[in-house]
MDTraj code that builds the backbone (N, CA, C; nanometers):
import mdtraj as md
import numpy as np

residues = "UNK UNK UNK UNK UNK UNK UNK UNK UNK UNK UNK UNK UNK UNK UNK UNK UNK UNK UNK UNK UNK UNK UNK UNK UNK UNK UNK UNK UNK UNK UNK UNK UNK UNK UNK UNK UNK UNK UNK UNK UNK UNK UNK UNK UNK UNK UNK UNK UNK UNK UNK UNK UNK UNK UNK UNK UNK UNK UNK UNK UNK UNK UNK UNK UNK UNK UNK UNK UNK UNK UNK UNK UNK UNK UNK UNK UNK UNK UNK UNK UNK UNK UNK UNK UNK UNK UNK UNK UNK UNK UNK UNK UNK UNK UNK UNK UNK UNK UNK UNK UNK UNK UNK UNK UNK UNK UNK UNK UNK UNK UNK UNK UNK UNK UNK UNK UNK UNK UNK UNK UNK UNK UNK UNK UNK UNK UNK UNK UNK UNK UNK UNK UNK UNK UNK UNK UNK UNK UNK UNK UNK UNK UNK UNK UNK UNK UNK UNK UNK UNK UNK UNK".split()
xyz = np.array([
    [-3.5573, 14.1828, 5.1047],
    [-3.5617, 14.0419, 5.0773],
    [-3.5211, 13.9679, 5.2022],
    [-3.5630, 13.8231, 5.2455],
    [-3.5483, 13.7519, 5.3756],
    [-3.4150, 13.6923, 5.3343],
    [-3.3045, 13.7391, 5.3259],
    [-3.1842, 13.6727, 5.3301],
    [-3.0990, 13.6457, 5.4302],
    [-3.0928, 13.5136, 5.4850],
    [-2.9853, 13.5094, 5.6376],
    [-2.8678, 13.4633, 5.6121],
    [-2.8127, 13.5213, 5.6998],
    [-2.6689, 13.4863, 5.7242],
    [-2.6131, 13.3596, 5.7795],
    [-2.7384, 13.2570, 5.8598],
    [-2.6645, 13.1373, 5.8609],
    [-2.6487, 13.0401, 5.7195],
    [-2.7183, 13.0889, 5.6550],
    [-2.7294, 12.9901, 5.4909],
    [-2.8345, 12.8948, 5.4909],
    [-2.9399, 12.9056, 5.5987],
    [-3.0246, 12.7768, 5.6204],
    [-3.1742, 12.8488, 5.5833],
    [-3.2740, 12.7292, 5.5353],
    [-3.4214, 12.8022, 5.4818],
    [-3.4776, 12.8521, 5.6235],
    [-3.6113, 12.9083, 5.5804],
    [-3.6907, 12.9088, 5.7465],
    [-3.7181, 12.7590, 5.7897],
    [-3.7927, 12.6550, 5.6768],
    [-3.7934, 12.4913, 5.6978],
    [-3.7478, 12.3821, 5.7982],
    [-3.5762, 12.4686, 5.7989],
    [-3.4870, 12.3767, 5.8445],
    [-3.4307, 12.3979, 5.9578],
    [-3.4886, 12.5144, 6.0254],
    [-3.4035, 12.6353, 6.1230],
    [-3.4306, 12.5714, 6.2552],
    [-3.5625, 12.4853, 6.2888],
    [-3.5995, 12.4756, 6.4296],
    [-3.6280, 12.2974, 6.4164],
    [-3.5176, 12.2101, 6.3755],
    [-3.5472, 12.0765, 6.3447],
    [-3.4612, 12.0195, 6.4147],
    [-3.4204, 11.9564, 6.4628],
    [-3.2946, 11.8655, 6.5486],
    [-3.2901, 11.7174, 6.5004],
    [-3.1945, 11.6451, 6.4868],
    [-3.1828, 11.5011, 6.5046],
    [-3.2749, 11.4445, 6.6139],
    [-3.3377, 11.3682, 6.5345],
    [-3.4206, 11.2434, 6.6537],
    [-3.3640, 11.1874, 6.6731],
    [-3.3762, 11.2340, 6.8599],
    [-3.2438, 11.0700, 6.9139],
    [-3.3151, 10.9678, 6.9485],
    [-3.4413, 10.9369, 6.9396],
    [-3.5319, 10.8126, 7.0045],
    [-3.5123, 10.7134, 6.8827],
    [-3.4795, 10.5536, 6.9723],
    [-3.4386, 10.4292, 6.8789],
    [-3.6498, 10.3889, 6.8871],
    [-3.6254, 10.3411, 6.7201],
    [-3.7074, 10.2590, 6.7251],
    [-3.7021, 10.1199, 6.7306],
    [-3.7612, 10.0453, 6.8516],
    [-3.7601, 9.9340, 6.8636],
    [-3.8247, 9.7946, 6.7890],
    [-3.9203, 9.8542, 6.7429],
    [-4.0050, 9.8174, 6.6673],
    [-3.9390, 9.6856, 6.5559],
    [-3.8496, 9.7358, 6.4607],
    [-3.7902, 9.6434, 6.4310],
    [-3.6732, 9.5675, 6.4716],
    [-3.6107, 9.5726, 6.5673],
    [-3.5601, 9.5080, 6.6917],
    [-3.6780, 9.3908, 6.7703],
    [-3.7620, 9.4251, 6.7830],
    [-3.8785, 9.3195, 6.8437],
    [-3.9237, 9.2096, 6.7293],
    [-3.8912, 9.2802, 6.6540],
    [-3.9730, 9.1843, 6.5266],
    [-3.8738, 9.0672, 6.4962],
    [-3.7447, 9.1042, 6.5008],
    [-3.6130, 9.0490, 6.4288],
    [-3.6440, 8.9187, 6.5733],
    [-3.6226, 8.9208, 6.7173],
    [-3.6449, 8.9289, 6.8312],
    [-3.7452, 8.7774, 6.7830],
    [-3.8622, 8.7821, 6.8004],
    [-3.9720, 8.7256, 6.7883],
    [-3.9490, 8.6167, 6.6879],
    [-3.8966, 8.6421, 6.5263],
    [-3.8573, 8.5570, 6.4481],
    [-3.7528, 8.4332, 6.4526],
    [-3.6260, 8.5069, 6.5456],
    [-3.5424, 8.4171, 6.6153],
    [-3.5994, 8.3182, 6.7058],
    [-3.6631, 8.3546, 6.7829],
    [-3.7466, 8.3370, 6.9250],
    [-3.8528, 8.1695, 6.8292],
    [-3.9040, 8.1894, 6.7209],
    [-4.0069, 8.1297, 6.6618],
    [-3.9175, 7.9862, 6.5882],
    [-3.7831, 8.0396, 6.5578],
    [-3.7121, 7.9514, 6.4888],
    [-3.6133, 7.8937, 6.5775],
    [-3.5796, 7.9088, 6.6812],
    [-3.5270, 7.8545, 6.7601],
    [-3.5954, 7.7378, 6.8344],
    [-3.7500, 7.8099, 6.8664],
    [-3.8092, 7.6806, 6.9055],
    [-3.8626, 7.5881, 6.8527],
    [-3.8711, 7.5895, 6.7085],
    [-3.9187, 7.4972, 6.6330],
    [-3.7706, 7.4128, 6.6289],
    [-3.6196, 7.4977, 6.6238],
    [-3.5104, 7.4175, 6.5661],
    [-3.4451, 7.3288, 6.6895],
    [-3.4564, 7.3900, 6.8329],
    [-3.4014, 7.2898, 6.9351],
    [-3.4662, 7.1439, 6.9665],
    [-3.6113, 7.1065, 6.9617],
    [-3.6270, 6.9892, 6.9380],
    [-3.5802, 6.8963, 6.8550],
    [-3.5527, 6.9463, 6.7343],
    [-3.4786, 6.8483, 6.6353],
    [-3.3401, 6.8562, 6.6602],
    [-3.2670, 6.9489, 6.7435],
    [-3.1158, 6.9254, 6.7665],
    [-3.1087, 6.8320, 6.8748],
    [-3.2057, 6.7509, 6.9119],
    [-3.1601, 6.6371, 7.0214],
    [-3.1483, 6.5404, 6.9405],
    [-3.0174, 6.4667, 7.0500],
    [-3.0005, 6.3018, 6.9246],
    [-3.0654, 6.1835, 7.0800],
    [-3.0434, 6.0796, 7.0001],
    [-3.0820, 5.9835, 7.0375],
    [-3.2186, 5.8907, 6.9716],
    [-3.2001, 5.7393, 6.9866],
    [-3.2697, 5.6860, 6.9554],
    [-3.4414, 5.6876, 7.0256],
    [-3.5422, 5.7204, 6.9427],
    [-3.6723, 5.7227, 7.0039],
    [-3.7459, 5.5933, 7.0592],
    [-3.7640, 5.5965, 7.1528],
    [-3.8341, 5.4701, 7.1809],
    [-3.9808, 5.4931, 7.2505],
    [-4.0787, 5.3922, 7.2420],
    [-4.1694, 5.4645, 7.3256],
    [-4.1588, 5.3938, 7.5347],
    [-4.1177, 5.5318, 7.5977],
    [-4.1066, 5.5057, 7.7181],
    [-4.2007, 5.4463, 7.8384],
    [-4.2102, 5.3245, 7.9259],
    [-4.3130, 5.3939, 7.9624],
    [-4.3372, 5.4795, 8.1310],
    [-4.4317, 5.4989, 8.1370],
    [-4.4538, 5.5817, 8.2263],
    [-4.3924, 5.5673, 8.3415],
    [-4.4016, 5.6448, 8.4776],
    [-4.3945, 5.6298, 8.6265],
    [-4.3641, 5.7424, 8.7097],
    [-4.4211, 5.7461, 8.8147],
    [-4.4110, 5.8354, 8.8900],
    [-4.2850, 5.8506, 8.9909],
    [-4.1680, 5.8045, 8.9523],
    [-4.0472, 5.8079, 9.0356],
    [-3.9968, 5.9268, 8.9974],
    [-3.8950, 6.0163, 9.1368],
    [-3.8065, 6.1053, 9.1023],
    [-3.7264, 6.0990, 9.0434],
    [-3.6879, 6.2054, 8.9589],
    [-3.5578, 6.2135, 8.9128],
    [-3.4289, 6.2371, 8.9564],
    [-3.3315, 6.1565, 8.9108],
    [-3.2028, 6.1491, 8.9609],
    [-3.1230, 6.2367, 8.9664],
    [-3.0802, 6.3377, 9.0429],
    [-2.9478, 6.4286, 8.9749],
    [-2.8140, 6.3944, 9.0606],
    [-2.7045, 6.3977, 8.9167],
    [-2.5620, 6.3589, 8.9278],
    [-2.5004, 6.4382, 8.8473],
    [-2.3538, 6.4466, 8.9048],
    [-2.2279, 6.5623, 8.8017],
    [-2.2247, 6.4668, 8.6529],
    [-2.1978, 6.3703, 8.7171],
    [-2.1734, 6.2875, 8.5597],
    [-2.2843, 6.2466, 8.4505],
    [-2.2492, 6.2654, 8.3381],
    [-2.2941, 6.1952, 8.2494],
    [-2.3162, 6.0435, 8.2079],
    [-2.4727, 6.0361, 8.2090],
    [-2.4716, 5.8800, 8.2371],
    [-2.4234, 5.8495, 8.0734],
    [-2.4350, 5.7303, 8.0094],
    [-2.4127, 5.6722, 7.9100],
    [-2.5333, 5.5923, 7.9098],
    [-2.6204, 5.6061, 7.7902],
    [-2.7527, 5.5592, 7.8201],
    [-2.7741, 5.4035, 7.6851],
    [-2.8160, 5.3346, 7.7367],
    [-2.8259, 5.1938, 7.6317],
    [-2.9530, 5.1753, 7.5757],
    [-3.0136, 5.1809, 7.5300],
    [-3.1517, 5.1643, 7.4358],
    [-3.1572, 5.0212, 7.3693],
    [-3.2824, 4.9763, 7.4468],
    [-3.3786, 4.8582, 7.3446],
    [-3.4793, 4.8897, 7.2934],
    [-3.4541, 4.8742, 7.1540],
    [-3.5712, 4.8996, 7.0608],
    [-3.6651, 4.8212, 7.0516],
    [-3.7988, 4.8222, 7.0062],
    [-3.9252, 4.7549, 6.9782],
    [-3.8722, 4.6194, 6.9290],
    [-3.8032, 4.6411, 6.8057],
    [-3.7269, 4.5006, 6.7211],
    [-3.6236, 4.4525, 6.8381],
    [-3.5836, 4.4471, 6.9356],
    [-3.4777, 4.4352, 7.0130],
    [-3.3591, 4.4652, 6.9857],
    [-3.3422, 4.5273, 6.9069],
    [-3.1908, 4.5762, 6.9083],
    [-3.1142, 4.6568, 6.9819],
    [-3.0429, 4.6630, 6.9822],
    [-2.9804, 4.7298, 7.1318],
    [-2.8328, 4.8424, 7.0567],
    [-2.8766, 4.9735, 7.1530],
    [-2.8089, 5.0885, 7.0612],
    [-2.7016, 5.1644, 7.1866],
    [-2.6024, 5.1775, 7.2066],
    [-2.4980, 5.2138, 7.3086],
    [-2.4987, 5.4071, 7.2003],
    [-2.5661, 5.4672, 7.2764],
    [-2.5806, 5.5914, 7.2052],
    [-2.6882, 5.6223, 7.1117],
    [-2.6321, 5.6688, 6.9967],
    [-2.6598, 5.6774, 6.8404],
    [-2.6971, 5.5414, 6.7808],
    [-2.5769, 5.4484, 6.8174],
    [-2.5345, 5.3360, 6.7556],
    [-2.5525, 5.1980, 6.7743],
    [-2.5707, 5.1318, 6.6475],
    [-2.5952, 4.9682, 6.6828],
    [-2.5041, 4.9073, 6.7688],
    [-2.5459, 4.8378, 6.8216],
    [-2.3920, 4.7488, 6.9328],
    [-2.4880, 4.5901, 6.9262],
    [-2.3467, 4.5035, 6.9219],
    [-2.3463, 4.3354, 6.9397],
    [-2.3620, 4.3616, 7.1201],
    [-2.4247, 4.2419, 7.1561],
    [-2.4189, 4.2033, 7.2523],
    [-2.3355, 4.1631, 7.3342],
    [-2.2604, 4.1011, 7.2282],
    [-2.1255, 4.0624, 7.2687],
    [-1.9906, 4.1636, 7.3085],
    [-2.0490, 4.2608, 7.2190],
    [-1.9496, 4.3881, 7.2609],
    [-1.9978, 4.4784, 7.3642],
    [-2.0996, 4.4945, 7.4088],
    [-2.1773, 4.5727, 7.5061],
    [-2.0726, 4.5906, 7.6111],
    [-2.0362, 4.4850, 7.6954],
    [-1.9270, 4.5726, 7.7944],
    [-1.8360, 4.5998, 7.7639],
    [-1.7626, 4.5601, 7.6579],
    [-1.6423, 4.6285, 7.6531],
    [-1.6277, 4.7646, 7.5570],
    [-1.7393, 4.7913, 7.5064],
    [-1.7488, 4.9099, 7.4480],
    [-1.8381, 5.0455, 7.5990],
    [-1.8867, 4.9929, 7.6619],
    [-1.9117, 5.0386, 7.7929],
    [-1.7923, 5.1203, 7.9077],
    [-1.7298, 4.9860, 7.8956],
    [-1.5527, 5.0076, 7.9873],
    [-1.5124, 5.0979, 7.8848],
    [-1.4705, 5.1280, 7.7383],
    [-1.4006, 5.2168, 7.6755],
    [-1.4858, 5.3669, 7.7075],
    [-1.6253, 5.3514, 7.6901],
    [-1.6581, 5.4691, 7.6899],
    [-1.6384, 5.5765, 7.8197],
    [-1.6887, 5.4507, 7.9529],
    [-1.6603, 5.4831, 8.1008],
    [-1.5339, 5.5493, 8.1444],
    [-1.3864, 5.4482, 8.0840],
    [-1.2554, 5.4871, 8.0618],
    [-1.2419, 5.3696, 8.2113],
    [-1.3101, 5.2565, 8.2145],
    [-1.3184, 5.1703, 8.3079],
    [-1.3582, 5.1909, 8.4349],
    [-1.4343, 5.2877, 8.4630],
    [-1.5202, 5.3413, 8.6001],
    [-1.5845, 5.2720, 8.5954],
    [-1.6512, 5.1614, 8.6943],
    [-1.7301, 5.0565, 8.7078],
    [-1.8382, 5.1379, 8.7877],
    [-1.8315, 5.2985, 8.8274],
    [-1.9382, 5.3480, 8.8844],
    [-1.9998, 5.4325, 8.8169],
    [-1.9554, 5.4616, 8.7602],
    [-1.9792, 5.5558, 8.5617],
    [-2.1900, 5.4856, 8.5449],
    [-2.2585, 5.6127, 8.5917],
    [-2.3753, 5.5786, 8.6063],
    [-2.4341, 5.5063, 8.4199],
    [-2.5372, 5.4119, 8.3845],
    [-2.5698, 5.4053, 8.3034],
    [-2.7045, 5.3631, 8.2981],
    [-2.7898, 5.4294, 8.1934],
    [-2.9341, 5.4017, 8.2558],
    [-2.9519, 5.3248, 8.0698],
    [-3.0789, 5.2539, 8.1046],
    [-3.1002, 5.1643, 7.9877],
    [-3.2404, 5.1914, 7.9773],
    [-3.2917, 5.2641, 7.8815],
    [-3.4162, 5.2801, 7.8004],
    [-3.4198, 5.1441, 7.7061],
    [-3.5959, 5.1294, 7.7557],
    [-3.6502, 4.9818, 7.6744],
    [-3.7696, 5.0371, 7.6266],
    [-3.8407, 5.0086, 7.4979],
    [-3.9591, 5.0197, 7.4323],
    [-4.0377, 4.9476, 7.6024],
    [-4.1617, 5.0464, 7.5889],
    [-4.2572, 4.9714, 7.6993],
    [-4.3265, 4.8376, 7.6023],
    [-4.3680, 4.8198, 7.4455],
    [-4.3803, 4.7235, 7.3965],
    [-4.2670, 4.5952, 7.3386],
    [-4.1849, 4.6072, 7.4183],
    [-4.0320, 4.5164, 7.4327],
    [-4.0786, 4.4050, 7.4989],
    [-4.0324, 4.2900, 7.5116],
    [-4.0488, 4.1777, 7.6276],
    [-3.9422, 4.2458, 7.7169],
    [-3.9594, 4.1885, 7.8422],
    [-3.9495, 4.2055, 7.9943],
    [-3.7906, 4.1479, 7.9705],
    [-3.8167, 4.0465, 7.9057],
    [-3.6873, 3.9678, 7.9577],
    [-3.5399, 3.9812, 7.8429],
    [-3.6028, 4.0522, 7.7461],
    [-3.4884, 4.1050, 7.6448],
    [-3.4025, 4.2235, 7.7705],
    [-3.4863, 4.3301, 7.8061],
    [-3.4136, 4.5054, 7.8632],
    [-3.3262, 4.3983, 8.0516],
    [-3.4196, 4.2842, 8.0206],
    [-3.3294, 4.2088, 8.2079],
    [-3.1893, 4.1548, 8.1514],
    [-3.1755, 4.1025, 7.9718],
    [-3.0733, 4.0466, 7.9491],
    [-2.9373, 4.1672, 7.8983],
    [-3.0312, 4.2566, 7.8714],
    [-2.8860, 4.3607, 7.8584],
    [-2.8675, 4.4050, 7.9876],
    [-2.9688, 4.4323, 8.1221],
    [-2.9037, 4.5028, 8.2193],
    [-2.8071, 4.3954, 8.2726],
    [-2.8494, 4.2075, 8.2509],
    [-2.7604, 4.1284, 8.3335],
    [-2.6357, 4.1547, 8.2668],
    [-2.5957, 4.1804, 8.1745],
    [-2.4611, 4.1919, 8.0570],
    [-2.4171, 4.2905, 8.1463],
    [-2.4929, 4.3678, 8.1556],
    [-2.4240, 4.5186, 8.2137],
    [-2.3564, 4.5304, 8.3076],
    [-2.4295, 4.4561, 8.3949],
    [-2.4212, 4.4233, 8.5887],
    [-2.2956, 4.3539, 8.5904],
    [-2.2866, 4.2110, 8.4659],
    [-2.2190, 4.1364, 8.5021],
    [-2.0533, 4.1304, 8.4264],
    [-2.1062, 4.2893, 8.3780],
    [-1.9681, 4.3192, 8.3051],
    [-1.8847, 4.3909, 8.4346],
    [-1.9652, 4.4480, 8.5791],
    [-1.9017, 4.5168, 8.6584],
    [-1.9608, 4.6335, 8.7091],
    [-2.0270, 4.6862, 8.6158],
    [-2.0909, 4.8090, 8.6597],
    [-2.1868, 4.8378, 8.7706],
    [-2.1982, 4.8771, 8.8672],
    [-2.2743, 4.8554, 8.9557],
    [-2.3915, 4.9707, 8.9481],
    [-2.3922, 5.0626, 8.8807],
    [-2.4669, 5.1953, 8.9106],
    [-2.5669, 5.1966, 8.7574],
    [-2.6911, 5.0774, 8.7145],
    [-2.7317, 5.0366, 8.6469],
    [-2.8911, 5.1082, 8.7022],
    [-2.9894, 5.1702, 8.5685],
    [-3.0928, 5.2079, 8.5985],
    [-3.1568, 5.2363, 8.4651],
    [-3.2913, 5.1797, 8.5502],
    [-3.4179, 5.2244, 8.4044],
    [-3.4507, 5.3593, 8.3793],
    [-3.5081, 5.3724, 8.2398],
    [-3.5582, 5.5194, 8.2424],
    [-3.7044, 5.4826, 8.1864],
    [-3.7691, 5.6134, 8.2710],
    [-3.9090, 5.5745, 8.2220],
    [-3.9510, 5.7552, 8.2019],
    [-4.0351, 5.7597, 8.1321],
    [-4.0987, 5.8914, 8.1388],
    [-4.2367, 5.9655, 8.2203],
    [-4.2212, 6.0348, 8.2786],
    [-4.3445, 6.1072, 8.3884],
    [-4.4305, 6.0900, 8.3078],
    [-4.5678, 6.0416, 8.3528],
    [-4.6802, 6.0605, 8.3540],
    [-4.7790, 6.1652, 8.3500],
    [-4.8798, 6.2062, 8.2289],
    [-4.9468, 6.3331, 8.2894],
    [-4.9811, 6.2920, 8.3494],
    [-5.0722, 6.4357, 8.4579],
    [-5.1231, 6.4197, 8.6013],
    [-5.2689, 6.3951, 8.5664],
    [-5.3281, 6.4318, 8.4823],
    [-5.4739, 6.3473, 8.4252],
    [-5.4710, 6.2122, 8.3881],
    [-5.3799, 6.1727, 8.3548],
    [-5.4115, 5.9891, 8.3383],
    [-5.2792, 5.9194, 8.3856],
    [-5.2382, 5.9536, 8.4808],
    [-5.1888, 5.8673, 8.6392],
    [-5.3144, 5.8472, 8.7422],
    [-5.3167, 5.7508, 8.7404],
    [-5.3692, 5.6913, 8.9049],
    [-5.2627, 5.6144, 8.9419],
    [-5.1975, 5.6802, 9.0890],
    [-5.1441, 5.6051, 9.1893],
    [-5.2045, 5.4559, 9.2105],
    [-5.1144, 5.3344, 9.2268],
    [-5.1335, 5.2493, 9.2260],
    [-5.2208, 5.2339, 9.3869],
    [-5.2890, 5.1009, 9.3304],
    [-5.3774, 5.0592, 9.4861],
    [-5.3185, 5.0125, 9.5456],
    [-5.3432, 4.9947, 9.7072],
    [-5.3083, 4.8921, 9.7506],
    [-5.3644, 4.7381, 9.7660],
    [-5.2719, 4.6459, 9.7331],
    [-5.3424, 4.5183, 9.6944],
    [-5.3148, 4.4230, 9.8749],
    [-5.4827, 4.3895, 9.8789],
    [-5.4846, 4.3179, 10.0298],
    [-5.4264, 4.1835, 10.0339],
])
top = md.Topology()
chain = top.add_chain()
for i, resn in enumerate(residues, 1):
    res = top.add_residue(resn, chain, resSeq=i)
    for name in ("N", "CA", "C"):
        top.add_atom(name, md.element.get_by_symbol(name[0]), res)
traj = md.Trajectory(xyz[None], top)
């Protein structure tokens, strides 16, 4: 009779642990994150939407954080997140700054805004002290920019 002495069948005698990882579901897990992350980081930005408009100027880089002021279509005017009086505009500015009058701040205006509403918050701004006052506009695609002409 085939009886052995280690106690094991013939079946089982020449089998080893597989040491190879399958990745397979590692890539998958991978990909799903990857899919939900990018759908979820656009909606984790705050701020008020406005529509910007265009231009071909560089962008600024600085250590600090500007503090950015928004005029809306309706003209209302938003220091962040938030509604703000006009009347309070600089001095809720100076609190946020901690009174740095160089404390950069840029002011987004609806491009369908009047001209002279986004000139009356930057004069508030200017004339609260701040000297380091700037528009924001958004780049242009490169298919519908034309560089301006020159006018004779």
């Amino acid at each position: 009779m085939g009886f052995s002495l280690e106690g094991g069948s013939k079946r089982g005698r020449g089998k080893r642990p597989q040491a190879d990882i399958n990745v397979t579901p590692m890539v998958d897990v991978m990909l799903v994150l990857l899919i939900i992350f990018m759908v979820a980081a656009p909606m984790m930005t705050s701020g008020i939407n406005v529509d910007l408009p265009k231009t071909a100027a560089k962008p600024i880089n600085a250590d600090t954080k500007p503090i950015t002021v928004t005029v809306r279509e309706n003209g209302s005017v938003y220091l962040g997140d938030n509604v703000v009086d006009m009347n309070q505009l600089v001095e809720q500015l100076k609190t946020m700054s901690q009174n740095d009058s160089q404390h950069r701040i840029f002011v987004k205006g609806d491009q369908h805004i009047n001209y002279g509403r986004v000139m009356e918050v930057m004069g508030r701004i200017t004339a609260g002290g701040f000297t380091h006052v700037a528009l924001l506009a958004q780049m242009p695609d490169a298919t519908n920019f034309a560089p301006p002409s020159k006018i004779p």
